[in-house]
C-alpha positions in Angstrom: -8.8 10.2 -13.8 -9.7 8.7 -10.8 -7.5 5.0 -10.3 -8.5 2.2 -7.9 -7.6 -1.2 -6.8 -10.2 -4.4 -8.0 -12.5 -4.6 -5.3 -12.6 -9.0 -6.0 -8.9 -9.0 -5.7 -8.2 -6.6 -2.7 -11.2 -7.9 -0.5 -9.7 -11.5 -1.6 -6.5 -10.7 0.0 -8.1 -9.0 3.1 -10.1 -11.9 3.7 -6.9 -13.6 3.7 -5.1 -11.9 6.1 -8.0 -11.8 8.5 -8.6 -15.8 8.0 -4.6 -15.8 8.8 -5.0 -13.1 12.1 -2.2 -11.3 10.3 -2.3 -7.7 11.4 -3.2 -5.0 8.4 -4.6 -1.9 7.7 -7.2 -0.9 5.0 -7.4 2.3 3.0 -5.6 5.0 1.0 -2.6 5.4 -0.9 -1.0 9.0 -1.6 0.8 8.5 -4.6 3.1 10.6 -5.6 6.4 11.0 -7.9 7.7 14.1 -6.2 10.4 12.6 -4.0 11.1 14.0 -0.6 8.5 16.9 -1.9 6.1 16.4 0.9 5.3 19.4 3.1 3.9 19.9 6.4 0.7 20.9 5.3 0.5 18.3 2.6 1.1 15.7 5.1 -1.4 16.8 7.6 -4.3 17.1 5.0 -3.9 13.6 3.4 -3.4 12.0 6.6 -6.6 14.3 8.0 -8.2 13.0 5.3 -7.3 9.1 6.4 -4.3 8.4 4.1 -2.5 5.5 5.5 0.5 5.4 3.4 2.4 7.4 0.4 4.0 6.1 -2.2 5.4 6.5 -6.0 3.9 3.7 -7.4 0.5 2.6 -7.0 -1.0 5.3 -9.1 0.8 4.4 -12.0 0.3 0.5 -11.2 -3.4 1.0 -11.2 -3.6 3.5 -13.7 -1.9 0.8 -16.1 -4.1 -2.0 -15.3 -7.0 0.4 -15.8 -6.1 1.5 -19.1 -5.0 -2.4 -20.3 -8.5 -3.9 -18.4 -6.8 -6.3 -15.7 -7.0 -6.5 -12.9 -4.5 -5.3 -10.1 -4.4 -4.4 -6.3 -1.5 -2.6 -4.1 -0.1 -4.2 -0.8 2.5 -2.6 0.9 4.5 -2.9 4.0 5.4 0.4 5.9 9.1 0.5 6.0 9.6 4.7 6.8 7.3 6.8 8.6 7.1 10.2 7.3 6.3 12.3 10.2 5.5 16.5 10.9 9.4 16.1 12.2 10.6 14.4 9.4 11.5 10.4 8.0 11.8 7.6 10.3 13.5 5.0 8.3 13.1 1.5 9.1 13.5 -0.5 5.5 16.2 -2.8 7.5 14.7 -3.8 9.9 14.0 -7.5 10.7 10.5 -6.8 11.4 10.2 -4.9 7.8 11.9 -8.4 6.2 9.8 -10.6 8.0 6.7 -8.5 7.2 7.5 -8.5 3.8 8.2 -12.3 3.6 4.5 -13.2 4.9 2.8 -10.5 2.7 4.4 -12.2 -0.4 3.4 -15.2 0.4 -0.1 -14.2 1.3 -0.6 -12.3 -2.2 1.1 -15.7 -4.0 -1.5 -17.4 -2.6 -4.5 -15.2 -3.3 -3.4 -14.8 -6.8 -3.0 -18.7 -7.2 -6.7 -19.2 -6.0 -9.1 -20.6 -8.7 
């Protein structure tokens, strides 16, 4: 089963964050739940294939909303970088927090749109 975000509600936020000149990036998730299970070759064919990001849980999030009939879209903020030489952790960073801080924000306010 294939799982995607609401096109009304993703290109609602985009908009957002180009109105705002906030710097974002557009495209796929790799979901997965294997933790720390990703090889060198998996890596290299979903980022060959333009994945921007992987994650555990915006399958399931959009899986869920498919299966209830709502609607839902997935946001994130790059806090590690997986690389072919391993993680790159960054998830205490001040530029992580701060990035965080205006993304909230920007998705409470898209949501709160009539």
């Amino acid at each position: 089963m294939k799982v995607e975000s609401d096109s009304l509600l993703r290109d609602k936020l985009i908009e957002r964050l180009k109105g705002k000149g906030i710097r974002h990036f557009v495209g796929p998730v790799w979901s997965t739940d294997g933790v720390y299970r990703e090889t060198r070759g998996k890596l290299r064919k979903f980022r060959n294939s333009g994945v921007l990001a992987v994650d555990m849980e915006t399958s399931a999030v959009f899986a869920i909303a498919k299966y209830r009939n709502v609607r839902a879209a997935s946001a994130q903020v790059i806090s590690d970088v997986l690389t072919e030489n391993g993680w790159e952790l960054a998830f205490g960073h001040q530029s992580v927090r701060e990035s965080t801080e205006t993304l909230l924000k920007n998705v409470l306010e898209t949501i709160s749109e009539k």
